[in-house]
C-alpha positions in Angstrom: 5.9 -18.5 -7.3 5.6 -19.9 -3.7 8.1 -22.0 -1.8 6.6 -23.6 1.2 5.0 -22.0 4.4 7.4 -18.9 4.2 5.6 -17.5 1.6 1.9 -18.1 3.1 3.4 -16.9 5.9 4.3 -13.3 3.8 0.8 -13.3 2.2 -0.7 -12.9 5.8 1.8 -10.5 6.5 0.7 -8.8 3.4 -3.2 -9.5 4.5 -2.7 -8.1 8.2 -1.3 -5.3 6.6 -3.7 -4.4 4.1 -6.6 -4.8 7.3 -4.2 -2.0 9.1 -4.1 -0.3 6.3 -7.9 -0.1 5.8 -8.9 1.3 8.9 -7.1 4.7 7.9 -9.4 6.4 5.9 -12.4 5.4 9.0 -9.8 6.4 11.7 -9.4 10.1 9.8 -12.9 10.5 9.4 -12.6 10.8 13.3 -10.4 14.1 12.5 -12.1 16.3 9.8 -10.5 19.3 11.0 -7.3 17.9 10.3 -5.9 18.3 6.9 -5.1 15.5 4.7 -1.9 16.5 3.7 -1.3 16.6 7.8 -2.9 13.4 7.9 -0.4 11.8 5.8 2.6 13.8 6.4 2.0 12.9 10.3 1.1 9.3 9.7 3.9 8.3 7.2 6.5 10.6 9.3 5.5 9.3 12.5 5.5 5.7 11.7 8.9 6.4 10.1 10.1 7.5 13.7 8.9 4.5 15.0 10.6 1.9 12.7 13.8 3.4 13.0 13.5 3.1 17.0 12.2 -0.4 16.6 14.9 -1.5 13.9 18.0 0.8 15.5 19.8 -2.2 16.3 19.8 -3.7 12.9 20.4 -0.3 11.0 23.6 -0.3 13.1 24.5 -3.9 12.0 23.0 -3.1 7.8 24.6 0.4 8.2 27.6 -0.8 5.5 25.0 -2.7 3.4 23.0 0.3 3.3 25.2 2.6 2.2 26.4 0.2 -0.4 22.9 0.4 -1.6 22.2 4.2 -1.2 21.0 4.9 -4.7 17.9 2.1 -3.5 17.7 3.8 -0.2 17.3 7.2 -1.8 15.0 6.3 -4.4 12.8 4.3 -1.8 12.9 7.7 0.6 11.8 10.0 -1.4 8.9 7.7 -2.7 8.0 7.7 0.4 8.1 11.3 1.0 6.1 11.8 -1.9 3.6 9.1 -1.5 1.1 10.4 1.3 1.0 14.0 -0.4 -0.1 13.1 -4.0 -2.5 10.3 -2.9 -4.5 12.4 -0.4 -4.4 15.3 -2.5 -5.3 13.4 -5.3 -8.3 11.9 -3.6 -8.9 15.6 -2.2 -8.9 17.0 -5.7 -10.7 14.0 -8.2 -13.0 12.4 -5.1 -12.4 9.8 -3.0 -13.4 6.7 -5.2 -11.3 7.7 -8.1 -8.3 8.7 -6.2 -8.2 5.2 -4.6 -9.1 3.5 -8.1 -6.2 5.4 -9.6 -3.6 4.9 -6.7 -4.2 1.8 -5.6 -4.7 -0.3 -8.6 -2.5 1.4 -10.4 0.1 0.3 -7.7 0.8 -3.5 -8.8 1.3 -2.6 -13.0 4.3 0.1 -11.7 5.9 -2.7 -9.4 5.7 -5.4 -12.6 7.4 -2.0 -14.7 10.0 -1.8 -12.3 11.0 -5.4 -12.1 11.1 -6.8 -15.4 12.4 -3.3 -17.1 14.9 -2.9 -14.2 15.8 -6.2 -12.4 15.2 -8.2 -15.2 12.4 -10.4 -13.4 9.8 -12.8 -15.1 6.5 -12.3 -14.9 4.2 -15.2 -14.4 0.8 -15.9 -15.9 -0.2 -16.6 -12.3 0.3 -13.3 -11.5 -1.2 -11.7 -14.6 -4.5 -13.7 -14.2 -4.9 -12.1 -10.7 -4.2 -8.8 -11.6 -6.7 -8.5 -14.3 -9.3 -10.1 -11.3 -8.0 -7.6 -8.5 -8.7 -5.0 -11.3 -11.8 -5.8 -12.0 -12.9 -6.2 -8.4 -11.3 -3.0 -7.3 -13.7 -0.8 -10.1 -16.6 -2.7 -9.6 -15.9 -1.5 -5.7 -15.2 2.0 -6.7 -18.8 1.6 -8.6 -20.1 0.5 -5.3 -19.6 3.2 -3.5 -19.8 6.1 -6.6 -23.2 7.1 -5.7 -22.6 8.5 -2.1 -19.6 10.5 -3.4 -20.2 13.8 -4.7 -17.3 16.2 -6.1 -17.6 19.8 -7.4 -13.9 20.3 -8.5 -13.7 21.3 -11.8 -12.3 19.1 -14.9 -9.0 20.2 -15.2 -9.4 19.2 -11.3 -9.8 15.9 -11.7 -7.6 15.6 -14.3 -4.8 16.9 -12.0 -6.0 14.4 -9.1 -6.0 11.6 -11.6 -2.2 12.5 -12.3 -1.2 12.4 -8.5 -3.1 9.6 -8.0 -0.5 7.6 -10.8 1.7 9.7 -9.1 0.9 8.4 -5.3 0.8 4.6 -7.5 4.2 4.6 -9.1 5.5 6.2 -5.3 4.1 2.9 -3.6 5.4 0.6 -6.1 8.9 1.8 -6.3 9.6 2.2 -2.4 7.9 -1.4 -2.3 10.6 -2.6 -5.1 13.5 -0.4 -3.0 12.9 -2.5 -0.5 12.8 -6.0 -1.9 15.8 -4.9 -3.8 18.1 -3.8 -0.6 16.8 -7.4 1.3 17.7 -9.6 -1.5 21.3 -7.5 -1.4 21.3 -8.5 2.5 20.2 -5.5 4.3 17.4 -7.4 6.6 13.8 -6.1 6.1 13.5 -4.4 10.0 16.4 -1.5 8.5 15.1 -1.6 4.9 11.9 -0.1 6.0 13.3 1.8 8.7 15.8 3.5 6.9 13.5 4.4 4.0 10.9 5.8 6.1 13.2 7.3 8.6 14.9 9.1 5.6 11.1 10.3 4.5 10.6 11.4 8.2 13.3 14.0 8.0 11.4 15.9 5.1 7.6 15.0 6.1 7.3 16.0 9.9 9.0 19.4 9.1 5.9 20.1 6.9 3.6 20.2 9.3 4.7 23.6 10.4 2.4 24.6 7.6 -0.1 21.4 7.6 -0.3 20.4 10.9 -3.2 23.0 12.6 -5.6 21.1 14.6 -3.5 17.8 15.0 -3.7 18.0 18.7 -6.7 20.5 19.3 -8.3 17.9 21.4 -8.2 14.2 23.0 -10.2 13.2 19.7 -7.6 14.4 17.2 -4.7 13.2 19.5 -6.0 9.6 19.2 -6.2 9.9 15.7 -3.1 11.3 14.5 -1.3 8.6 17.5 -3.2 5.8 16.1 -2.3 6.4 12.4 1.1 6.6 13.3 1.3 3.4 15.4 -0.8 1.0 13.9 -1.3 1.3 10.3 2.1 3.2 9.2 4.5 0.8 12.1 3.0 -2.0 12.9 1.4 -2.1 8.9 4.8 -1.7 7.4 6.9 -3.8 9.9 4.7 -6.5 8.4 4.8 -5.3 5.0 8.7 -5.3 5.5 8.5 -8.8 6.8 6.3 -10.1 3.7 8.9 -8.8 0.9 11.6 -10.9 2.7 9.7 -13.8 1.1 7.5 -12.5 -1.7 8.1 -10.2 -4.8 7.2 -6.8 -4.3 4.9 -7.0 -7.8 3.2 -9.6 -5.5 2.6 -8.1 -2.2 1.5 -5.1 -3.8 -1.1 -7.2 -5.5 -2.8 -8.6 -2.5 -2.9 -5.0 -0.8 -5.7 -4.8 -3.7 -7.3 -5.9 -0.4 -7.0 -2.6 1.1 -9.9 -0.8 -0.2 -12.1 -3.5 0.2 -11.3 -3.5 4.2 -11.7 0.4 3.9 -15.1 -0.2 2.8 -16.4 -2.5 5.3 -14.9 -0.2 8.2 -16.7 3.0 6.6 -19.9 0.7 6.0 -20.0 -0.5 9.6 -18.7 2.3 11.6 -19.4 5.7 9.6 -22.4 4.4 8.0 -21.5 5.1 4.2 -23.9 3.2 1.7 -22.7 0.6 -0.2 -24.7 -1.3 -3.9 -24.8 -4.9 -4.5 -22.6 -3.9 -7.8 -19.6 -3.1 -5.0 -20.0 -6.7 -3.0 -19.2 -8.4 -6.5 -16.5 -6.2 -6.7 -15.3 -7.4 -3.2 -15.6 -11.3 -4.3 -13.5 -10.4 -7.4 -10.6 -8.9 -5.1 -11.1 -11.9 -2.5 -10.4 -14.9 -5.8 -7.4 -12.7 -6.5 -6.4 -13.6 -3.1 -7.0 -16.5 -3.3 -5.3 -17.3 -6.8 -2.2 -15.8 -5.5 -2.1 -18.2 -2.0 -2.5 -21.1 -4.4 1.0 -22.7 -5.3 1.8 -22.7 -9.1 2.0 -26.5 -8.3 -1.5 -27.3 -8.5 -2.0 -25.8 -11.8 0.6 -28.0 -13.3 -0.5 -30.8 -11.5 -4.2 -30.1 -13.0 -1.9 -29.2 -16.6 -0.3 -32.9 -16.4 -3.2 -34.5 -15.2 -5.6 -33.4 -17.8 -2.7 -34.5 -20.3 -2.7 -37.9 -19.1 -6.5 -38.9 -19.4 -5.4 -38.4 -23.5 
C-alpha cells in the first residue's frame, strides 16, 4: 500500500493531525457556556474561511477542475456541513464515550464502503488487520474512560445519538473520499479542502445567529472559539489535505483512530478526568494499528517468501 517516503511522509501528516485534532474536546472544556453545536459550527466554519484564504491562489488555478468535478465538491460540502452538528449532538444526546465510539470508529468502515462500492478500489488484508486492531483499541478506550461519564438521557435518547453518531461517521468518511477523489482527478489538495470547507462555511457560520451566544463573552471564550478555528480545523485539515495526496482516504481515516486516544491523554493531563488500566490497553491496541499501517506490505511478503524458502 506504500510507495516510498511520500507515503510516511502522509501518515505524519495524518498523525499531526489527529494530535490537532485531540486537543479539541480539552480546548472546549475551556468554554462550557458555549454550545456544542456553536462549537462545531464556529470551528468547522471558521477553519473553512481560513483554507480558502490560504489556498485562494490555487482555487483560482483548480477553479475549471473543480467545477468539472462539482457533483465531488458538493457531496464533500455538505458532509462537511453536516459533520460537526450530528457528532456533537450525538455525543450531547448518547454521552461522550459512545458518541466518539460510534463516530469515530465507525468512520474508516464508511470510507472502505465508499471506495470499493463506488470507485471500485481493492481492499487489502493489511488494512483489514488494522482495522479490526484500531477497533478493538478504540472500545477498550471508550471502556477506559466509561466510569467517569454519567448520562441521564433517556433510551430513545441514546438511540437517537447513536444514529447521529453513524451519521457524523459516514459525514467524515465521505468528505475524506471527496477529497481523494477531486486530487487524483488533478484539483491539488490546498483547493480540494478549501473549497469543500469553504462551501460548508457558507451554511455553518450563518447558524450561529441561533447557536453562537457566549462565543465571545469573554477573553476565555475568545481564545477558545480562535484556537479551534486555527489550529485543529486549518492547520489539522491543511495536513489532512496534504496526507490524501499520497494515501487512500480508507487509510488516513484509519490512523485518525489516533484521535481519541490523544483526546484522552489531553483531558487526563490537563482537566484531570480518570482514566482504568482497561483504557491504556486500549491505547497500545490503537498504537500497533499504527504501526501496522507505517509498515510497507513489502516486509510481509518478504517474511511470506522467506518462510517459504526454509521448506
Amino acid at each position: 500500500m506504500f510507495r516510498g517516503n511520500a507515503n510516511i511522509s502522509g501518515v505524519f501528516a495524518v498523525v499531526l493531525a489527529s494530535v490537532f485534532w485531540g486537543t479539541t474536546g480539552t480546548a472546549a472544556s475551556f468554554a462550557p457556556d458555549i454550545s456544542p453545536l456553536a462549537i462545531g459550527a464556529s470551528a468547522m466554519g471558521g477553519g473553512g474561511l481560513l483554507l480558502m484564504i490560504n489556498a485562494r491562489r490555487k482555487l483560482i488555478g483548480d477553479m475549471a477542475t473543480l467545477l468539472q468535478q462539482y457533483k465531488l465538491l458538493l457531496c464533500g460540502g455538505a458532509a462537511v456541513a453536516i459533520y460537526p452538528l450530528a457528532f456533537y449532538t450525538s455525543m450531547r444526546l448518547s454521552g461522550v464515550a459512545i458518541g466518539t465510539l460510534i463516530s469515530i470508529a465507525s468512520a474508516p468502515f464508511f470510507t472502505v464502503l465508499l471506495e470499493r462500492l463506488i470507485s471500485k478500489k481493492q481492499i487489502s488484508l493489511q488494512w483489514v488487520v488494522s482495522f479490526i486492531v484500531g477497533t478493538v483499541g478504540i472500545v477498550l478506550l471508550t471502556l477506559g474512560k466509561e466510569q467517569s461519564v454519567h448520562s441521564d438521557a433517556s433510551s430513545m435518547l441514546q438511540l437517537l445519538g447513536i444514529a447521529l453518531g453513524l451519521i457524523a461517521a459516514l459525514t467524515y468518511a465521505s468528505y475524506s473520499w471527496a477529497a481523494r477523489g477531486m486530487i487524483e482527478r488533478g484539483v491539488s489538495s490546498q483547493s480540494a479542502m478549501a473549497s469543500m470547507f469553504g462551501l460548508a462555511a457558507t451554511l455553518l457560520l450563518p447558524s450561529l445567529f441561533i447557536t453562537g451566544d457566549n462565543l465571545f463573552a469573554d477573553t476565555k471564550h475568545t481564545a477558545v472559539v480562535i484556537y479551534m478555528a486555527t489550529i485543529p480545523m486549518f492547520l489539522g485539515y491543511l495536513l489532512f489535505g496534504y496526507a490524501l495526496k499520497h494515501l487512500e482516504a480508507s487509510t488516513a481515516t484509519l490512523i485518525t483512530l489516533l484521535e481519541p486516544a490523544i483526546a484522552t491523554l489531553f483531558a487526563v493531563a490537563l482537566v484531570g478526568e480518570r482514566f482504568t488500566v482497561i483504557g491504556w490497553y486500549g491505547f497500545a491496541f490503537i498504537l500497533v494499528c499504527l504501526v501496522l499501517q507505517v509498515l510497507p506490505v513489502q516486509t510481509f511478503r518478504f517474511r511470506k517468501s522467506q518462510a517459504a524458502d526454509s521448506y
